[in-house]
Structure formats: C-alpha cells, structure tokens
VEXNURO-811033 format. One record per atom (N, C-alpha, C): x, y, z. Coordinates in steps of 0.02 Angstrom, whole numbers, padded with zeros to 5 digits, always signed. Each point is the difference from the previous one (the first is absolute). Example, Ala and Ser with C-alpha at 12.3 -4.5 7.8 and 13.67 -1.06 7.14 Angstrom:
! residues 2
+00660-00284+00390 -00045+00059+00000 +00045+00060+00000 -00018+00053-00036 +00042+00059+00003 -00039+00055+00037 
END
This chain:
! residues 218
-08725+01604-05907 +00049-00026-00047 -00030-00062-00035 +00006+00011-00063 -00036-00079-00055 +00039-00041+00017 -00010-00068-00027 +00051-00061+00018 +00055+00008-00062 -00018+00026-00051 +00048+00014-00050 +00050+00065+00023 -00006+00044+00066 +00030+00036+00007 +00044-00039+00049 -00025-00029+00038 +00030-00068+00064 +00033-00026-00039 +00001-00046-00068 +00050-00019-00019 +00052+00030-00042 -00002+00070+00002 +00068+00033-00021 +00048+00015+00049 -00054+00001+00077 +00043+00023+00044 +00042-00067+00009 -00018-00064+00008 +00041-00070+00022 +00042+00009-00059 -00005+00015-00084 +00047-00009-00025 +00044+00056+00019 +00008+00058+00017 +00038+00053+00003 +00055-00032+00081 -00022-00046+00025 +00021-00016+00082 +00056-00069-00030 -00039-00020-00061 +00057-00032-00024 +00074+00018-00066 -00015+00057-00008 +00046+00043-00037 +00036+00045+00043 -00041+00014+00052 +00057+00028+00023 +00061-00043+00063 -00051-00061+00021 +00037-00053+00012 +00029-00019+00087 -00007+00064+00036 -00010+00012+00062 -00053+00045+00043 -00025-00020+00048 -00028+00032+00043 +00009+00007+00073 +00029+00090-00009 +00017+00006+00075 -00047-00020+00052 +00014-00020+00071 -00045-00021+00055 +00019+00044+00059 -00037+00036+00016 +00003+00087+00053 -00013-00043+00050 +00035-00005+00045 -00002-00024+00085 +00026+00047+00035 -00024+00075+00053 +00037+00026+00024 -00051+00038+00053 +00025+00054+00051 +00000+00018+00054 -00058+00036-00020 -00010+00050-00029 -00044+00085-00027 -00004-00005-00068 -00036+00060+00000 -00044+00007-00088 +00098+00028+00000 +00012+00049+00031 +00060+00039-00044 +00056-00029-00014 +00000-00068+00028 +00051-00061-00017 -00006+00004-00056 -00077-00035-00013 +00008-00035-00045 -00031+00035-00092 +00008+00065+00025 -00028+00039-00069 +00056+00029-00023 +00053+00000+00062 +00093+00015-00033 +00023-00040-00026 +00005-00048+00045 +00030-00066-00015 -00027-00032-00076 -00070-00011-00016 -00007+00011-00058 +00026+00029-00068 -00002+00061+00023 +00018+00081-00037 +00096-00048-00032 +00015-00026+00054 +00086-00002-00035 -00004-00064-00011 -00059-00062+00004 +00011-00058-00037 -00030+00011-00084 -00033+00040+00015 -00005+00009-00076 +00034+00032-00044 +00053+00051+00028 +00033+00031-00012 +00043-00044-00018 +00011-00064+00032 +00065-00062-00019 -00018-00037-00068 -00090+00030-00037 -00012-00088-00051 -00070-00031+00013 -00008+00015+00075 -00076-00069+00001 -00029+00068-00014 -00060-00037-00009 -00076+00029-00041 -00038-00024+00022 -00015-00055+00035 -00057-00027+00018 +00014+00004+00087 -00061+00020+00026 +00013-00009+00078 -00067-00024+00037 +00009-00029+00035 -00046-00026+00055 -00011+00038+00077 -00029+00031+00005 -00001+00039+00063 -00052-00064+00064 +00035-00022+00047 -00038-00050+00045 -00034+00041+00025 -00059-00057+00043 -00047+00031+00036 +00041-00005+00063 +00053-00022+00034 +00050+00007+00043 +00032+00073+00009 +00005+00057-00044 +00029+00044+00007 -00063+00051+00039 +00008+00034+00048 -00055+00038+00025 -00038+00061-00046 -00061+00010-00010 -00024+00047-00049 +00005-00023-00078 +00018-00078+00002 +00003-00020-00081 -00058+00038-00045 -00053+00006-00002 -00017+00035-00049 +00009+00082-00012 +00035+00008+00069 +00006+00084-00020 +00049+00002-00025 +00073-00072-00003 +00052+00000-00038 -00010+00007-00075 -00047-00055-00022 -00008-00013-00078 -00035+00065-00017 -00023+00049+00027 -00029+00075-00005 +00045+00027-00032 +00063+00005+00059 +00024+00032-00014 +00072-00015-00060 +00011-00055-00008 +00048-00019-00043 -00048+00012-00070 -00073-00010-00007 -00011+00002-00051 -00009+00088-00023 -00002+00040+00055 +00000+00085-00007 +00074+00017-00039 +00030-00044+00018 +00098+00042+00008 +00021-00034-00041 -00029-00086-00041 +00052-00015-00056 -00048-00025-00043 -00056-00006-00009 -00060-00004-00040 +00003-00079-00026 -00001+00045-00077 +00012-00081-00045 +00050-00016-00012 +00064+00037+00019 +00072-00058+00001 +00005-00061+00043 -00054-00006+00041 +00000-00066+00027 -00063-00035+00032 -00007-00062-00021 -00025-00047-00008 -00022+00000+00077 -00071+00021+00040 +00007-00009+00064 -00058-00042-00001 +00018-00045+00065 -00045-00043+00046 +00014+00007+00058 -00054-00069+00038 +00008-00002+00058 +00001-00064+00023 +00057-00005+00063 +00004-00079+00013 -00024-00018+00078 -00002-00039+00039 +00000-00050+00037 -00090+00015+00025 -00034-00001-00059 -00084+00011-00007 -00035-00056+00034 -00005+00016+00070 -00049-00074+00020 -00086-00011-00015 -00005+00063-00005 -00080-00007+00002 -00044+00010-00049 -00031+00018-00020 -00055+00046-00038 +00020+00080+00003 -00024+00014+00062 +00022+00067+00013 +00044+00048-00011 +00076-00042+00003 +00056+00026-00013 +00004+00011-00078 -00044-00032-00026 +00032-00039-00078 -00058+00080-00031 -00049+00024+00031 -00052+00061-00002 +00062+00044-00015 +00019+00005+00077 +00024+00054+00022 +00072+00023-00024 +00032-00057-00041 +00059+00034-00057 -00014-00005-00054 -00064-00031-00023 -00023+00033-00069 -00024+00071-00002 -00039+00032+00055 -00011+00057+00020 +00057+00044-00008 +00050+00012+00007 +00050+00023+00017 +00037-00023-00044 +00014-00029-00059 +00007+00012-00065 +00047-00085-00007 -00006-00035+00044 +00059-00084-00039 -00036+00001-00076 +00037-00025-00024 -00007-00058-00071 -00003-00052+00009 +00022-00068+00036 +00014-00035+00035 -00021-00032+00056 -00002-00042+00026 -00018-00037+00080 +00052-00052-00021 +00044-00009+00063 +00038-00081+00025 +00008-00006+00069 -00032-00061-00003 -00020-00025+00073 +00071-00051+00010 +00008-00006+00072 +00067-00061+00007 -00047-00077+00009 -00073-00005+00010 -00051-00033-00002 -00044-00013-00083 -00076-00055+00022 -00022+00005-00048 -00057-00016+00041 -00046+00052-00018 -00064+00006+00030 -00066+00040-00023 -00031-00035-00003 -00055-00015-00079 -00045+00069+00018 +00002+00043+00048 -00046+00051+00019 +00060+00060-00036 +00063+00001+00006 +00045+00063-00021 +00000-00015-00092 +00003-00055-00020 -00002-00034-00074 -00067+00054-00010 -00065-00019+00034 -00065+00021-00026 +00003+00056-00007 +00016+00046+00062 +00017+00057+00017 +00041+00054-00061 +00060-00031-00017 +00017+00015-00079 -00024-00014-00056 -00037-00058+00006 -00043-00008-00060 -00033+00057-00003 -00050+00022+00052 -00046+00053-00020 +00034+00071-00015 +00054+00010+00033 +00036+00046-00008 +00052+00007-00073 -00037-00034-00048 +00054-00006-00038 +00072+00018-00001 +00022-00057+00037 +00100+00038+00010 +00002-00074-00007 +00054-00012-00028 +00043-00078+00000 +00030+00000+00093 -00032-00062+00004 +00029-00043+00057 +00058-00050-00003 +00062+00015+00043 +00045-00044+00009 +00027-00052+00057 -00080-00076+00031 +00027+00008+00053 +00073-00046+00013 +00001-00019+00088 +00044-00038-00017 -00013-00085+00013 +00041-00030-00021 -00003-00082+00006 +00079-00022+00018 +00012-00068-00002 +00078-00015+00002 -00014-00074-00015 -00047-00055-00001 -00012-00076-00033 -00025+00005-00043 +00003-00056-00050 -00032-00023-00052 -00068+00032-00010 -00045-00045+00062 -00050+00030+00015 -00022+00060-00012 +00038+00028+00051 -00041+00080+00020 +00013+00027-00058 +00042-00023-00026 +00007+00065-00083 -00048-00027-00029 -00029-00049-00021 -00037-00028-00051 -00078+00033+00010 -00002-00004+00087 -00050+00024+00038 -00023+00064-00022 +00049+00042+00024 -00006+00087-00018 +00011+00010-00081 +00029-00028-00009 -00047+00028-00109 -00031-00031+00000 -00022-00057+00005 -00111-00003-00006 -00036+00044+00025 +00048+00026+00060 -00066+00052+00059 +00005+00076-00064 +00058-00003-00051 -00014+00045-00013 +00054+00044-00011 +00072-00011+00032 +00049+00035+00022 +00017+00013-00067 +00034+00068-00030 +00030+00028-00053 +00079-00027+00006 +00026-00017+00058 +00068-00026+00002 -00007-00023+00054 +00046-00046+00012 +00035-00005+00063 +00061+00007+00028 -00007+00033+00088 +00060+00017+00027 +00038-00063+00024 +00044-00029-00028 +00024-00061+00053 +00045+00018+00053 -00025-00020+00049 +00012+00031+00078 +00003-00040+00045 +00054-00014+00043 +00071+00016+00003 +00033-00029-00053 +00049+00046-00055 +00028-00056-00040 +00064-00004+00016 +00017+00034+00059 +00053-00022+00041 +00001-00071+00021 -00056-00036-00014 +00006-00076+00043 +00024-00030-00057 +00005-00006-00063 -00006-00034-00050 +00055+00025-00067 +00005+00070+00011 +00064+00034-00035 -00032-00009-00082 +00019+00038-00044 +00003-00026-00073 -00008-00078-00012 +00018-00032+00040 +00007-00092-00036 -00079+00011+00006 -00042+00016+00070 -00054-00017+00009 -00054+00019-00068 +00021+00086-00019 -00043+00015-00048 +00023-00040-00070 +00049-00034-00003 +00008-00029-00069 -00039-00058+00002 +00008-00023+00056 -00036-00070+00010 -00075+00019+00006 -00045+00054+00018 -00062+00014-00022 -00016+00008-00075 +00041+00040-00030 -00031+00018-00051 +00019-00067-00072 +00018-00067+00012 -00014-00039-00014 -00065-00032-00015 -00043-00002+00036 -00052-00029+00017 -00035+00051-00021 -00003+00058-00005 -00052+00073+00008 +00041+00048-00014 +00016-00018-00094 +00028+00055-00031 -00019+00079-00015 -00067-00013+00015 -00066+00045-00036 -00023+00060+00069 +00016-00004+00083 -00025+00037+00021 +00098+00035+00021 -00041+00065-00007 +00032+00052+00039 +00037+00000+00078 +00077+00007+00018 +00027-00024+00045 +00016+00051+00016 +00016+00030+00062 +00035+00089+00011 +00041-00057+00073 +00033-00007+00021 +00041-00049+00045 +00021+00051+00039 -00020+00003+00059 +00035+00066+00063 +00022-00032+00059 +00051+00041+00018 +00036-00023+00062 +00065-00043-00031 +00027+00041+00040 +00073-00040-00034 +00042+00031-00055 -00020+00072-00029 +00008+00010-00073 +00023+00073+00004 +00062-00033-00027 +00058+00077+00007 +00050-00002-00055 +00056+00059-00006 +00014+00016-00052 +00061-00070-00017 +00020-00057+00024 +00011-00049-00015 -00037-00041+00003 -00070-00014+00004 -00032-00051-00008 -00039+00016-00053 -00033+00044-00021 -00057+00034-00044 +00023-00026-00082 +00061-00003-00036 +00034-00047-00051 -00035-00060+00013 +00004-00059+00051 -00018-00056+00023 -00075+00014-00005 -00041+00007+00015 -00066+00001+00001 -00029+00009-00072 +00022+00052-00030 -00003+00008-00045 +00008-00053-00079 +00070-00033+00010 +00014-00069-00025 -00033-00051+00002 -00039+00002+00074 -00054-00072+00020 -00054+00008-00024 -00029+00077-00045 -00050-00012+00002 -00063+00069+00031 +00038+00032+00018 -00084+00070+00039 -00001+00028-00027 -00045+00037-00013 -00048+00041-00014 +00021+00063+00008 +00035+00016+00055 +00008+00041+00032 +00027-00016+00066 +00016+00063+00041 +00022-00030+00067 -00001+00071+00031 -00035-00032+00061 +00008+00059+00068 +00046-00007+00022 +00029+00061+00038 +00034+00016+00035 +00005+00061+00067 +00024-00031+00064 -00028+00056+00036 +00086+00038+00039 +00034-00036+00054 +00031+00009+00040 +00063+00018-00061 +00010-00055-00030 +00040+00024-00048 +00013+00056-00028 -00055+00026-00011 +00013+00082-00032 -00046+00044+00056 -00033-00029+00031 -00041+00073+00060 +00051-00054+00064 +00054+00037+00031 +00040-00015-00003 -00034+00055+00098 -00014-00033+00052 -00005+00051+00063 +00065+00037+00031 +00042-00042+00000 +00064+00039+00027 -00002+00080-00051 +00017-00007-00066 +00017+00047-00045 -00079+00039+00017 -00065-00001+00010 -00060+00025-00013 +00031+00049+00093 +00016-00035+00057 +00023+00041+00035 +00048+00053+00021 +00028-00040-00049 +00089+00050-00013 -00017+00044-00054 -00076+00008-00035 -00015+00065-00044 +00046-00011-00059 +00037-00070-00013 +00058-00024-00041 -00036+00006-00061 -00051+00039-00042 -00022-00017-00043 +00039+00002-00070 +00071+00045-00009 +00032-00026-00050 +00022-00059-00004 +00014-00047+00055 +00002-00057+00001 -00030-00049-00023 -00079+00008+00008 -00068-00033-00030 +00004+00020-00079 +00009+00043-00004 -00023+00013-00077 +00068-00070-00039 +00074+00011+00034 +00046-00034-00031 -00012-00074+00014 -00025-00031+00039 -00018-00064+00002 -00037+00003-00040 -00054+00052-00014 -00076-00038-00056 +00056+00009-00088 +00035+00014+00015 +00040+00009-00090 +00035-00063+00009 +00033-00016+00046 +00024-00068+00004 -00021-00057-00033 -00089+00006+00049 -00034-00070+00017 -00028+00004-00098 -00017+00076-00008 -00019+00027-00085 +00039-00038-00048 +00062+00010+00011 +00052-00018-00040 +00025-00071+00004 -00033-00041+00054 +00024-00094-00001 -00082-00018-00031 -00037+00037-00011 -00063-00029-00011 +00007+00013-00078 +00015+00030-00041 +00008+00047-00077 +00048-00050-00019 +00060-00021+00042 +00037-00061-00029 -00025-00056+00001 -00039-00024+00055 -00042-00080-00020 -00038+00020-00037 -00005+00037-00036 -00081-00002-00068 +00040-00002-00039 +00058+00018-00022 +00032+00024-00064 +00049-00079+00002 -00007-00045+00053 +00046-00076-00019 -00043-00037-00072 
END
C-alpha cells in the first residue's frame, strides 16, 4: 500500500467516524458479531490481536464482506503481528501503545499506523515517530473535556479517543474535537455475542450510527 493510499484509508476512518473494537471468545464470535455490527452502520473495524486466530478473522471478514468495510487490526504489539495482519489483508494497525519497532514495522508495510498515547508528551512523541493518528487511550480517564483540552495546544494531529465511548457519549467527543472514535464493549457487546443476540448488535450499532450523524450535522 503507497502512503497516498495510507492516507485515504485515515481519511475514510475519519468519514466514517467510528471504529468498531472486536474483543471476544472465537473467530465465530467475532466474524458474526461483526456480520450484525455492520449490519447496524459501522464500516470501519478493528479486529484485536486478543481475539484467538485474529488473522484468520480479518481472512475471513475480508472473504464475506470485502470492500464494504474498512478492515484493520488492533492491539499490534510487535513487528510480527503488525506482518501477520497485513498478510491476511488489515488496512490499518492500532496499537493501545507506542513503540517505534510496530511504527517501523508499518512503515515498511505501507499501512497507516495508529498508536496509542494519553499525555501531552506521548502524543507529540508518536507523530514524530511517525503515527498517521492517534488513539487516545484510556479516554475514559479524561472524558471529552480531556480531548478538548488537547486539541487546543495540537490542533493539527489526528485524535481517535477510545474507551469510554458509547452511543451517549460519541456526540461529546465528537464536539471536543476527534477525529474519530473507537469503540469496543459498547457495540461488541459479550453478553449479546453469547446470547447469539445479534439482532440486538446490529440495533445498538444504528443507535450509536444515528447519535454520531447528529453530532456532525450540529
């Protein structure tokens, strides 16, 4: 992938404005569970290296829904991992870290890197190292005030703010200021992924769809 193709994918992550975060038990969790969050609205998804067989996931989500969605891969610690879901088809890398060997690692791999930071610092840190965005992580500690109060100082880099960010908060984040915003529990939702509740999932992702379509349109 060119870096001019890397930066259509970061702009497309910010048009479409969320990115699901796959935390779950099995590949067949999480390639259903998928199947009806997209079915709700998101487009962009993050498959972790936490889910077992993650790259045979992003295989297979990218076999069964192609280019209707925007796939990556998240909680990339190494080099290796960051190989091994470009192999297996991510667009994407986001780390909950920032660590200059997974940065390199996508560099060569041409895919936009998203890692993570949460101070002044570390953000300023990881776009020099290179980062195409950043994840701010936990932004449960800091809520929307926190990202308004960043992007003061550092109007210019890319904010995706995760943790904490659901279909009443995602308006708020949005208002302060991101880029974008992950989201995981909120919409990959384990109770409902066990209870096979997947009409359920799909109606939360139209929800969380439909409070996010109204903070753009204030």
């Amino acid at each position: 992938m060119s870096s001019t193709n890397g930066k259509a994918v970061i702009k497309r992550i910010g048009e479409l404005g969320v990115v699901l975060i796959v935390r779950c038990e099995t590949e067949d969790e999480a390639v259903n569970g998928i199947r009806a969050v997209v079915e709700g609205g998101i487009r962009a998804v993050e498959v972790t290296f936490t889910v077992p067989g993650a790259p045979g996931v992003i295989r297979r989500v990218k076999h069964d829904l192609g280019d209707s969605v925007l796939l990556g891969a998240g909680t990339v610690l190494t080099a290796e991992e960051a190989e091994d879901a470009v192999d297996a088809g991510a667009t994407f890398l986001i780390s909950p870290n920032t660590d200059e060997k997974v940065i390199g690692a996508a560099k060569r791999l041409g895919v936009p890197i998203i890692p993570g930071a949460f101070t002044p610092t570390e953000i300023v840190r990881a776009w020099d190292m290179g980062a195409d965005a950043i994840k701010i992580f936990p932004a449960s500690l800091g809520g929307p005030a926190y990202i308004r109060a960043l992007k003061q100082p550092l109007p210019n880099i890319p904010m995706i703010p995760t943790g904490g960010v659901d279909e009443r908060t995602v308006g708020e984040f949005f208002r302060a200021g991101a880029f974008a915003v992950g989201a995981g529990g909120a919409l990959f939702d384990r109770k409902r992924l066990q209870a096979k509740d997947y009409a359920g999932m799909t109606e939360v992702a139209k929800r969380f769809s439909a409070a996010l379509q109204a903070a753009r349109e204030q």
